[in-house]
C-alpha positions, 0 to 999 in steps of 0.5 A: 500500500502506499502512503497516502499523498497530502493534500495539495488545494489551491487556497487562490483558487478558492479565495479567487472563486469565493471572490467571484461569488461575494462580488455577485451576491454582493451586486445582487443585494445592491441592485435589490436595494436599490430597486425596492428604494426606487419602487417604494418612492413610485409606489408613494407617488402613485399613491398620492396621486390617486388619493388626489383623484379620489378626492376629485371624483367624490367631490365630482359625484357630490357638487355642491348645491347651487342656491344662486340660479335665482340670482343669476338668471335675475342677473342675466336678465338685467344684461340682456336687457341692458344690451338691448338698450344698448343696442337700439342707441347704437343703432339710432346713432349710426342711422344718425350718421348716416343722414348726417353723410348724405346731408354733406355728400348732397351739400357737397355737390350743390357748390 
């Protein structure tokens, strides 16, 4: 029988291998962490604007009452009236205008 040999393992294979190894776990960790950072900051985003658009629908299926059609119709119809008015005058004012420019096309002519 012959003796047995001794052991002859490459410690800088190991240690180059477990290297490897710890770089790769090591990236996966950051690249995780990173990632949940960056899906926690979206996930609030998001968060705060749907809570935003909440907010807007229900506001939206409960408009306030508006007890101020009375009033405002009132208001209109102050305006319309007033434009009416408004409207005559300045139709009596060009027809003015207009006899007042043959009166002095038609004296013009008489010289």
């Amino acid at each position: 029988m012959t003796p047995p040999q001794p052991s002859t393992f490459n410690y800088q294979a190991l240690t180059f291998w477990f290297s490897i190894v710890n770089f790769v776990v090591m990236s996966g960790v950051a690249i995780m962490a990173w990632w949940s950072g960056r899906d926690k900051i979206t996930s609030t985003r998001f968060k705060d604007a749907e809570d935003r658009i909440i907010k807007l629908e229900t506001e939206v299926k409960h408009p306030p009452a508006c007890t101020y059609h009375a009033q405002l119709e009132l208001r209109i119809d102050a305006v319309r009236s007033d434009t009416s008015e408004i409207k005559g005058t300045v139709k009596g004012i060009n027809h003015a205008v207009d006899l007042m420019n043959e009166f002095l096309i038609n004296q013009g002519g008489k010289k």
